[in-house]
C-alpha positions, 0 to 999 in steps of 0.5 A, a space after each residue: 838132414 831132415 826127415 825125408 832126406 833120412 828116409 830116402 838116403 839111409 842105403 848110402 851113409 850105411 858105409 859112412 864113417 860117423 865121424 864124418 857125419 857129425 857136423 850133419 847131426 849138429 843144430 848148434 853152430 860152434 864158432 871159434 873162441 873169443 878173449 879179451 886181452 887186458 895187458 899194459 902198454 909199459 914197456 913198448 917191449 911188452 907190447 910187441 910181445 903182446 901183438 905177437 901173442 895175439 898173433 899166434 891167438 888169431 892164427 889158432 882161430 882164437 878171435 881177439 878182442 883188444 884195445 888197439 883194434 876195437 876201442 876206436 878214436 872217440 870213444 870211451 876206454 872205460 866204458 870199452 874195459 867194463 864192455 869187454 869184460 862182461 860180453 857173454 861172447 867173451 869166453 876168456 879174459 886173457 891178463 898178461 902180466 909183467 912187472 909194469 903190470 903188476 905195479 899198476 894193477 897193485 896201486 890201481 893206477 892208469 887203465 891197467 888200475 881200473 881194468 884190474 879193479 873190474 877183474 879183481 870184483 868179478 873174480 873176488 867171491 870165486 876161487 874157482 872160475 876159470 874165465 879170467 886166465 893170467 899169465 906171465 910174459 916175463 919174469 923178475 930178476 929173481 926169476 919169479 913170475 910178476 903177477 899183481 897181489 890179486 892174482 899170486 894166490 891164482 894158477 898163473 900160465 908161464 909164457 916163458 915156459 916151452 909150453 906155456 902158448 900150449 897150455 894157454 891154447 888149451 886153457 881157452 879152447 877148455 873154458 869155451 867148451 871147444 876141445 873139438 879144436 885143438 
């Protein structure tokens, strides 16, 4: 509202609900979230669990971007990790670890090899970002959540645990600033 329109109307919001206002108040618009998923294509279980995942994401207007649907025939997937990976749109890096994952990240093989080296050089010199979000889709035989050696000492979210898609949720919404949201 501008200024005239607060001159003229004032008489009818007096009984308004503020609350309700609010979005009337703001200059800046909020748009949903965005993460990157950097997952493995090993075993094809891991990525159903994935795209089911991502399912769940885009339904809670969490906008996703990954390989299946953004990296296009021809182009380049290195060069669309290190994009991805440093879009200032990008408010959460999202790393689904299971022991396919793990394995690859820790002998940097494959695209999981080289993704997980760019995670590891931007997340090295600071304990305490909170962009890069692992969890864990799985768990090893002896029950343990399969994370590559660069992520053991990081606060992992378990997505075998009941609430581990809530606490993912709230992990993103928390990192993009939107708490508004859930």
């Amino acid at each position: 509202m501008g200024t005239w329109e607060w001159n003229r109307t004032h008489w009818t919001i007096k009984k308004a609900n503020l609350e309700d206002l609010k979005p009337y108040f703001s200059s800046k618009k909020k748009n949903n979230p965005t993460v990157f998923i950097s997952y493995s294509w090993n075993p094809p279980e891991n990525q159903k669990n994935v795209f089911s995942l991502i399912e769940k994401l885009e339904k809670d207007s969490i906008h996703v971007i990954y390989d299946k649907k953004d990296l296009h025939p021809g182009q380049d997937m290195n060069y669309f990790m290190e994009q991805a990976l440093s879009l200032r749109e990008v408010d959460a890096v999202i790393i689904v670890c299971n022991s396919d994952y793990a394995q690859k990240a820790n002998s940097r093989s494959g695209g999981v090899g080289y993704e997980s080296g760019l995670i590891l050089n931007q997340i090295r010199n600071e304990p305490l970002q909170d962009r890069y979000i692992p969890v864990a889709s799985e768990r090893t035989d002896k029950g343990e959540l399969p994370l590559p050696d660069f992520l053991k000492s990081r606060n992992c979210i378990d997505l075998t645990a009941e609430n581990g898609y809530d606490c993912l949720k709230k992990a993103i919404y928390d990192v993009a600033g939107r708490d508004d949201k859930l």
